[in-house]
VMD Tcl script that draws the C-alpha trace (Angstrom):
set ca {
  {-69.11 -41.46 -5.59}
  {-68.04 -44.03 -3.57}
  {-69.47 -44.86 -0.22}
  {-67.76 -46.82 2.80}
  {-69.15 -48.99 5.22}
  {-69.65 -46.02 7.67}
  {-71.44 -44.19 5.09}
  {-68.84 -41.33 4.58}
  {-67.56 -41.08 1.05}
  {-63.47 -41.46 -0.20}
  {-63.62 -38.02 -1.20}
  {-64.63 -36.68 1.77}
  {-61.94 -38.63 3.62}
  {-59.25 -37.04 1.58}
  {-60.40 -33.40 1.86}
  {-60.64 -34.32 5.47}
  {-56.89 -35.58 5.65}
  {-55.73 -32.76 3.62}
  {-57.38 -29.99 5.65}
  {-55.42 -32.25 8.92}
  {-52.12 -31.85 7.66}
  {-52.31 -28.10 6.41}
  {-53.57 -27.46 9.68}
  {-50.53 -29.42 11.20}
  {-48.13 -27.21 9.35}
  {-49.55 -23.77 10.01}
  {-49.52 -25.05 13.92}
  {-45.79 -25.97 13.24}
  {-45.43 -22.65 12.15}
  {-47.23 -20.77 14.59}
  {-45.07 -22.73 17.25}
  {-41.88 -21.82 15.40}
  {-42.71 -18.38 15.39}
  {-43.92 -17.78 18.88}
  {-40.07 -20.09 19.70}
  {-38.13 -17.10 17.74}
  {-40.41 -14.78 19.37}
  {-39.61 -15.85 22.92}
  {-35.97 -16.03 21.97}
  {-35.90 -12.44 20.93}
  {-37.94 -11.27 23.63}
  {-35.43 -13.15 26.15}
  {-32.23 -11.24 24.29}
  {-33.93 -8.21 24.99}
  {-34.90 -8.68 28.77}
  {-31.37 -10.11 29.09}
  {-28.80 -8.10 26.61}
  {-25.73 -6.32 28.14}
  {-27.21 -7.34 31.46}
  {-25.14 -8.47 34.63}
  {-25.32 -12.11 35.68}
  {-24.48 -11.23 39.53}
  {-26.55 -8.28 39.98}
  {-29.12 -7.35 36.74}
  {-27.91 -4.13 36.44}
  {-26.96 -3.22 32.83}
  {-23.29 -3.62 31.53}
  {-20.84 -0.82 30.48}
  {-18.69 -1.29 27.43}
  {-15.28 -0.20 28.40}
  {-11.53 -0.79 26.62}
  {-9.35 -2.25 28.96}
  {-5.61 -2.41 27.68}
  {-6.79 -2.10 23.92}
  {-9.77 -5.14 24.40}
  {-13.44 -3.63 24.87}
  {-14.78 -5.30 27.86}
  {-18.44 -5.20 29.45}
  {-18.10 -4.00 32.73}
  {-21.02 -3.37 35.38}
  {-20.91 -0.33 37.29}
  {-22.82 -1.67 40.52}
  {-21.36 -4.61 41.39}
  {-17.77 -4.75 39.44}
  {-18.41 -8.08 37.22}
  {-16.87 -8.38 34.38}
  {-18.09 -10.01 30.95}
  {-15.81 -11.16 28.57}
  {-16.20 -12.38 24.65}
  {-14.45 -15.55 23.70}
  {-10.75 -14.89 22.92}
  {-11.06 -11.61 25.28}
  {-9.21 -13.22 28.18}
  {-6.51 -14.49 25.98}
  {-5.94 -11.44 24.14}
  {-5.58 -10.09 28.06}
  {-3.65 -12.59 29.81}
  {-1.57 -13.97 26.85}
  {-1.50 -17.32 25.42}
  {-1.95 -20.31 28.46}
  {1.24 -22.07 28.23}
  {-0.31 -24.63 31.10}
  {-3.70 -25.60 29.19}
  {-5.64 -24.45 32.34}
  {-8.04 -22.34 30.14}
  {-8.16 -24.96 26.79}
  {-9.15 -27.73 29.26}
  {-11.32 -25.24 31.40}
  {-13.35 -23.55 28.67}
  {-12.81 -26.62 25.79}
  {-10.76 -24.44 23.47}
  {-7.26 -25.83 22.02}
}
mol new
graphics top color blue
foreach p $ca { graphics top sphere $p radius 0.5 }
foreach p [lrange $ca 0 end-1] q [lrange $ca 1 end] { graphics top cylinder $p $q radius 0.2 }
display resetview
């Protein structure tokens, strides 16, 4: 067995090094867990939920397009292509240049 200068041995070293970086990729792990975690529990707090008021959204079909609708404060929620499907194609480019869609 080799000995270093210090007095701790090569093989020691290693075991120590390896035990370092399994311990790095469990915490990586953890971390990306508790991250999917937090994102889930944030959909949850926040799904079909009005932006203006908090209260939660009604689904609702509004000339043939369902629509999110909230019943205490009137805001709407739309799904991309919902407003087009609504209003008709933009023949100006206000909404391509407004929400970057072409």
């Amino acid at each position: 067995m080799d000995i270093n200068k210090d007095g701790s041995t090569s093989e020691a070293e290693y075991f120590h090094s390896l035990q370092q970086e399994q311990l790095a990729k469990l915490k990586e792990i953890v971390a990306m867990e508790n991250a999917e975690e937090a994102a889930t529990a944030a959909k949850e707090l926040h799904f079909h939920k009005c932006g203006k008021c908090g209260a939660d959204m009604k689904t609702e079909i509004f000339k043939g397009v369902e629509i999110e609708r909230c019943p205490a404060c009137g805001a709407v929620l739309l799904d991309p292509g919902e407003l087009e499907e609504l209003a008709g194609k933009d023949q100006s480019g206000f909404f391509s240049s407004l929400f970057g869609s072409k």
